[in-house]
C-alpha positions as a Markdown table, in Angstrom:
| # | Residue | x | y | z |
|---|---|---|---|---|
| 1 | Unk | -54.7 | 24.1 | -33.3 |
| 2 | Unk | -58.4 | 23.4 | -34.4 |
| 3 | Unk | -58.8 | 21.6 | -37.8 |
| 4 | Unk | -60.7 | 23.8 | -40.1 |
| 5 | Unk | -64.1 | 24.4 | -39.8 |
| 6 | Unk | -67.0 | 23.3 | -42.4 |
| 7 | Unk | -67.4 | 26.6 | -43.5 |
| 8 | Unk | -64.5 | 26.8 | -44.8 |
| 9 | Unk | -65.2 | 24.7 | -47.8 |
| 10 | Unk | -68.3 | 25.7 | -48.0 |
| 11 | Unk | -67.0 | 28.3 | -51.2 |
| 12 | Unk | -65.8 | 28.0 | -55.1 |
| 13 | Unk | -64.1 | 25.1 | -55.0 |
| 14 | Unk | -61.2 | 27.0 | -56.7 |
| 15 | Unk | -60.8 | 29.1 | -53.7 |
| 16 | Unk | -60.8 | 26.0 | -51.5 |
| 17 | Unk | -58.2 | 24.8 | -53.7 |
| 18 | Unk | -56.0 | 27.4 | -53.6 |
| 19 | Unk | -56.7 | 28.3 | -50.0 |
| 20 | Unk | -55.9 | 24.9 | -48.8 |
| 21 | Unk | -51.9 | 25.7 | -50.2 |
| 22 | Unk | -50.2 | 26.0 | -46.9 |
| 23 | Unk | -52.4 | 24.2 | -44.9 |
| 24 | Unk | -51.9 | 20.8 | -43.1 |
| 25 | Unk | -53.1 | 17.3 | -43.0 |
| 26 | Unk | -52.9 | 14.9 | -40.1 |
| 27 | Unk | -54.1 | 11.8 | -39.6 |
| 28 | Unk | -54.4 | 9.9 | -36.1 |
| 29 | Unk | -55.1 | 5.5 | -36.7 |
| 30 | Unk | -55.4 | 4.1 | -33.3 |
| 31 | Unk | -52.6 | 3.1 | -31.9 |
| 32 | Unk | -50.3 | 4.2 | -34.3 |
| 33 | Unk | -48.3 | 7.8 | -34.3 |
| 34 | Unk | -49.4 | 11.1 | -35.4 |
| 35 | Unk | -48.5 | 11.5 | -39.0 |
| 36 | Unk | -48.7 | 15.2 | -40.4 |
| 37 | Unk | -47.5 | 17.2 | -43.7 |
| 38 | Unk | -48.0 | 20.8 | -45.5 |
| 39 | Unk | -50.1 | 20.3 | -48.4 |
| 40 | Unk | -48.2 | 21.8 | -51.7 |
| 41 | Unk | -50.4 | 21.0 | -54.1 |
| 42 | Unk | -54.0 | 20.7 | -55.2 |
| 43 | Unk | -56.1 | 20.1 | -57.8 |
| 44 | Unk | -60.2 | 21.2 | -58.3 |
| 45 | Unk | -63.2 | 19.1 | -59.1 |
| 46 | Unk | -66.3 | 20.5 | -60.2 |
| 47 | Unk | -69.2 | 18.6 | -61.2 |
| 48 | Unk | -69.4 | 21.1 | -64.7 |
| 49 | Unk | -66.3 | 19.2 | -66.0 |
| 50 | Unk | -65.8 | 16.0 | -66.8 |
| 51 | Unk | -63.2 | 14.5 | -65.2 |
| 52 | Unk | -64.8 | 15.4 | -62.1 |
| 53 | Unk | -66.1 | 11.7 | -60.6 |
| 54 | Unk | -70.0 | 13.7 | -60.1 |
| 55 | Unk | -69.6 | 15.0 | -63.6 |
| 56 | Unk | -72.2 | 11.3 | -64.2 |
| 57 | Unk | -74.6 | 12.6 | -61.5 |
| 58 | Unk | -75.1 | 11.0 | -58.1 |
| 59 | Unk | -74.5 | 7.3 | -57.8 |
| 60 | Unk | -73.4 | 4.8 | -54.9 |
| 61 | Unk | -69.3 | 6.1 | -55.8 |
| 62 | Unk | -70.3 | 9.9 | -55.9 |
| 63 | Unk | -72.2 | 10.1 | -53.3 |
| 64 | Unk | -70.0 | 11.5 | -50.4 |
| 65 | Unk | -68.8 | 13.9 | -53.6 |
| 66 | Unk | -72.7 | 15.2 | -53.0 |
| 67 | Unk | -72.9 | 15.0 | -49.4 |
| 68 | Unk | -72.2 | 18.0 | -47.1 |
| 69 | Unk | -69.1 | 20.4 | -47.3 |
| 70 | Unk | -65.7 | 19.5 | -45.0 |
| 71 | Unk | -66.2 | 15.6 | -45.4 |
| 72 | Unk | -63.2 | 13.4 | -46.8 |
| 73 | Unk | -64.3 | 11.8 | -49.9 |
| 74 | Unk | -61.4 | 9.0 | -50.7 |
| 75 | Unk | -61.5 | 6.6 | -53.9 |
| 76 | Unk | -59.5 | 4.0 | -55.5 |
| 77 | Unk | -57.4 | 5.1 | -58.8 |
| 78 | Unk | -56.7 | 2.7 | -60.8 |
| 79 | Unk | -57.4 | -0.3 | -58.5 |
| 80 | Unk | -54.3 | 0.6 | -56.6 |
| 81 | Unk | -54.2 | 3.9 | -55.0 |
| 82 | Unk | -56.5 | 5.6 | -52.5 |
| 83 | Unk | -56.7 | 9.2 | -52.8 |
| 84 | Unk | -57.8 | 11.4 | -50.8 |
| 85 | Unk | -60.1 | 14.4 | -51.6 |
| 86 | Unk | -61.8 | 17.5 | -49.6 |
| 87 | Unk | -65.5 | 18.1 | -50.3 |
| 88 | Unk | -66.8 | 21.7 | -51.0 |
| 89 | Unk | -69.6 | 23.8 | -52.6 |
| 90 | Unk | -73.1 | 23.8 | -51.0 |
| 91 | Unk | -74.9 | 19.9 | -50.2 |
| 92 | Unk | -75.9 | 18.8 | -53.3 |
| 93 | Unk | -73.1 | 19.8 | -55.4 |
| 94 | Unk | -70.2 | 17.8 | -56.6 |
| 95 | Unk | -67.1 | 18.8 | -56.0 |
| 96 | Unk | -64.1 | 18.5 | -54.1 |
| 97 | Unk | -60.2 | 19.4 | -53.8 |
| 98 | Unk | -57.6 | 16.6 | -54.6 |
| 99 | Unk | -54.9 | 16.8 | -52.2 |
| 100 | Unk | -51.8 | 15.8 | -54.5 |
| 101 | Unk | -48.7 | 16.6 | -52.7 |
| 102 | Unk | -47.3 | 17.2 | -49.2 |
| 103 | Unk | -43.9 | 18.1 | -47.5 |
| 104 | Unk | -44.0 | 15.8 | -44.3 |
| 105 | Unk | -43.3 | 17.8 | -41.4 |
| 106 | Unk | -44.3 | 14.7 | -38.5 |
| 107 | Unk | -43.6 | 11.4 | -38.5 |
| 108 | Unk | -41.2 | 10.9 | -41.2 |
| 109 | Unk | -39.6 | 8.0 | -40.2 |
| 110 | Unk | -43.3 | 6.1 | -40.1 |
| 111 | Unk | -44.1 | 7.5 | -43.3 |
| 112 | Unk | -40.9 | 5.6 | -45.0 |
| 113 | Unk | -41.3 | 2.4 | -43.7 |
| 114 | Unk | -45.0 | 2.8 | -44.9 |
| 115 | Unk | -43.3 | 3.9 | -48.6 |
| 116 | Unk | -40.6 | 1.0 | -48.7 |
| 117 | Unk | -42.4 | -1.9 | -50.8 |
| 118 | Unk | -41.0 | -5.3 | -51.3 |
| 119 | Unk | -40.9 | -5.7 | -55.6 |
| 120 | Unk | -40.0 | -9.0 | -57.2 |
| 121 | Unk | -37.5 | -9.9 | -54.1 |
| 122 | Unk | -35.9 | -6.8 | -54.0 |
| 123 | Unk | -37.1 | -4.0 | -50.9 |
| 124 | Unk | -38.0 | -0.4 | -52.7 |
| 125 | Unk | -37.8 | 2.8 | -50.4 |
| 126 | Unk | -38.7 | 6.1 | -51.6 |
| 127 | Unk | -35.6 | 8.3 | -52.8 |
| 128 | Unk | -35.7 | 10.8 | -50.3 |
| 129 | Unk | -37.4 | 13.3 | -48.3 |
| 130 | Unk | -38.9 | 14.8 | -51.0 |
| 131 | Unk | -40.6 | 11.6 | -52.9 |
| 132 | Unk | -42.4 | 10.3 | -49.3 |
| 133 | Unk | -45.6 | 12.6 | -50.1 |
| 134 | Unk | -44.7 | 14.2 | -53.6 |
| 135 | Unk | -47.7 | 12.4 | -54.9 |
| 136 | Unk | -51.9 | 12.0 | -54.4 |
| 137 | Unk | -50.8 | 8.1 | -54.0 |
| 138 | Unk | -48.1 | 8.3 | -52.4 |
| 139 | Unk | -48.7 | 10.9 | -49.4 |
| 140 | Unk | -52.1 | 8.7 | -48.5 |
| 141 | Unk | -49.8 | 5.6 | -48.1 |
| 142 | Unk | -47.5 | 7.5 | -46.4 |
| 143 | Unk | -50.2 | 8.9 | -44.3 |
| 144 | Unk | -52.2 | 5.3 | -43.7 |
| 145 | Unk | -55.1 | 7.1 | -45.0 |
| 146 | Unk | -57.7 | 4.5 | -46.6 |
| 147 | Unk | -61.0 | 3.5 | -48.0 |
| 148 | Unk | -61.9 | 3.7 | -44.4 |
| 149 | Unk | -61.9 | 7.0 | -44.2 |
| 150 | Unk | -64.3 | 7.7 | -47.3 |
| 151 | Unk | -67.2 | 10.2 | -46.2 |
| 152 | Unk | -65.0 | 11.1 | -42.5 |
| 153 | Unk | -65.5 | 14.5 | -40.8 |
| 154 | Unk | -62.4 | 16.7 | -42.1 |
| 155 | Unk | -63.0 | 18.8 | -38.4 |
| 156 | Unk | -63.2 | 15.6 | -36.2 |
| 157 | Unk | -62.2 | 12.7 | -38.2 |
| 158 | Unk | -58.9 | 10.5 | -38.4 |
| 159 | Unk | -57.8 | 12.6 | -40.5 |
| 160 | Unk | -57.9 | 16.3 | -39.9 |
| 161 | Unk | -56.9 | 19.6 | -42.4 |
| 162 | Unk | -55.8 | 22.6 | -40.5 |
| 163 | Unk | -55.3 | 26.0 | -41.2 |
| 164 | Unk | -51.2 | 27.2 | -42.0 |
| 165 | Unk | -48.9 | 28.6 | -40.0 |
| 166 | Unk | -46.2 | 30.7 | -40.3 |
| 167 | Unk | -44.5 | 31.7 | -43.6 |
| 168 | Unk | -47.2 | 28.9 | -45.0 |
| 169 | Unk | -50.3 | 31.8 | -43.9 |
| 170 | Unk | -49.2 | 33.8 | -47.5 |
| 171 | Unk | -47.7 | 31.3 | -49.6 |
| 172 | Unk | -46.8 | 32.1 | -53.2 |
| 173 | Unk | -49.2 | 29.7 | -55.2 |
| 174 | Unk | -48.1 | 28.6 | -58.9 |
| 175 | Unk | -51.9 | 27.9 | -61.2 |
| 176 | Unk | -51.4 | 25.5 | -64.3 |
| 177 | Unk | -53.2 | 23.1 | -65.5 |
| 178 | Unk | -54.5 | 19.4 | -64.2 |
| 179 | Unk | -51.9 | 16.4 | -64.5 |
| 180 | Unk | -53.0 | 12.9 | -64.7 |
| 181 | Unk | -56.3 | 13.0 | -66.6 |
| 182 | Unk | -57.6 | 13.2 | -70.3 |
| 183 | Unk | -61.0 | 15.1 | -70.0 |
| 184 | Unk | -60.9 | 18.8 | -69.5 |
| 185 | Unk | -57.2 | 19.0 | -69.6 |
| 186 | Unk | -57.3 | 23.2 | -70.4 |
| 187 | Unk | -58.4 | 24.1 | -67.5 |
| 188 | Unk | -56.1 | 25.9 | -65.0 |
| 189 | Unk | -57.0 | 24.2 | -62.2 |
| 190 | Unk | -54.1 | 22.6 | -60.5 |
| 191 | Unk | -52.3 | 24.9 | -57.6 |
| 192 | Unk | -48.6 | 24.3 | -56.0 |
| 193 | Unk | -46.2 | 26.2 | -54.1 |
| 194 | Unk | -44.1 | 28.0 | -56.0 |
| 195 | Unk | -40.5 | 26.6 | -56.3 |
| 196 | Unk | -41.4 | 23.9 | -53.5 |
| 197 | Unk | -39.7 | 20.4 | -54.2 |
| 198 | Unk | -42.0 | 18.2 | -53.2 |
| 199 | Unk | -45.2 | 19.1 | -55.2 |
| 200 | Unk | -45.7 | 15.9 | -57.9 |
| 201 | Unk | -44.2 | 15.3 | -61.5 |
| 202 | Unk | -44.5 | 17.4 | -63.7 |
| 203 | Unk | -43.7 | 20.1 | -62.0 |
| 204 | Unk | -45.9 | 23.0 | -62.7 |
| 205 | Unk | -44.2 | 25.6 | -65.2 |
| 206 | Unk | -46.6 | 28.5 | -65.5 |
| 207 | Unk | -45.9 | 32.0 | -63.5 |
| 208 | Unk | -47.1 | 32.6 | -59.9 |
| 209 | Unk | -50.7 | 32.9 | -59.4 |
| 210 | Unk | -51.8 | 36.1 | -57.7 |
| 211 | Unk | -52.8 | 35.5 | -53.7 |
């Protein structure tokens, strides 16, 4: 199946958000094994609001967040984590989708040796199934998707968002509020799959959205 076109984030970046519910990421490195998951969960970044990285205009980090619609734009949080992010709204605009959360649906036994970490002489593997992706952290190091990949084609890149299939064409999408941030907390801008395990801590609490 064809990865989505640029067109389709070429829109409100809240549609993109909730749109993208359902949908799946893959990413191909050479020489290494197709590595794919459902994206559950997703959060919206609009240049109005300040937590939003183009919120301070267009500089040398915001850049790809102003560039054209369908790129990949993927930063560093907090020195440690990359995460990866899906660029909408018209050239010129800043704003893009966080991916948060994924249930891995290819390549799950690649995506837990990538999640196992050596700490203080001990080795550290995820918990299960459900905490390999459960994360915006976590599913790009499960995935191998890097700084590398900052400003990437999301049609024709290494990594690649395609449209749902299945039961995931109509999912039933839960709206509440942003996690992880201190600026603009009120907004309702975070979407998940209802009742799906794998979307990030906390799990969101408010009603279904409507589709």
């Amino acid at each position: 199946m064809k990865a989505l076109p640029a067109d389709f984030y070429d829109r409100p970046v809240l549609e993109v958000a909730r749109d993208l519910i359902g949908c799946s990421v893959e990413h191909r490195a050479p020489d290494a094994p197709a590595l794919r998951g459902v994206i559950v969960e997703t959060e919206a970044y609009h240049q109005s609001e300040p937590a939003c990285h183009a919120f301070v205009g267009l500089t040398p980090r915001t850049k790809t967040l102003f560039d054209r619609p369908g790129l990949a734009y993927v930063y560093r949080s907090y020195g440690v984590h990359a995460l990866l992010n899906a660029v909408c709204e018209p050239e010129g605009v800043g704003a893009a989708v966080l991916i948060r959360a994924l249930m891995p649906t290819q390549g799950l036994e690649e995506m837990r040796v990538r999640r196992t970490v050596v700490k203080n002489g001990a080795q550290r593997e995820p918990a299960g199934e459900e905490d390999l992706c459960s994360g915006p952290g976590k599913l790009t190091q499960a995935l191998g998707i890097s700084l590398w990949e900052n400003g990437t084609c999301l049609a024709s890149g290494p990594v690649q968002i395609r449209p749902p299939t299945g039961s995931w064409r109509s999912p039933a999408v839960v709206v509440g509020r942003r996690v992880g941030i201190n600026r603009a907390v009120e907004l309702p801008w975070r979407f998940s799959a209802a009742g799906c395990r794998h979307v990030s801590r906390p799990r969101p609490q408010a009603r279904p959205g409507e589709s």
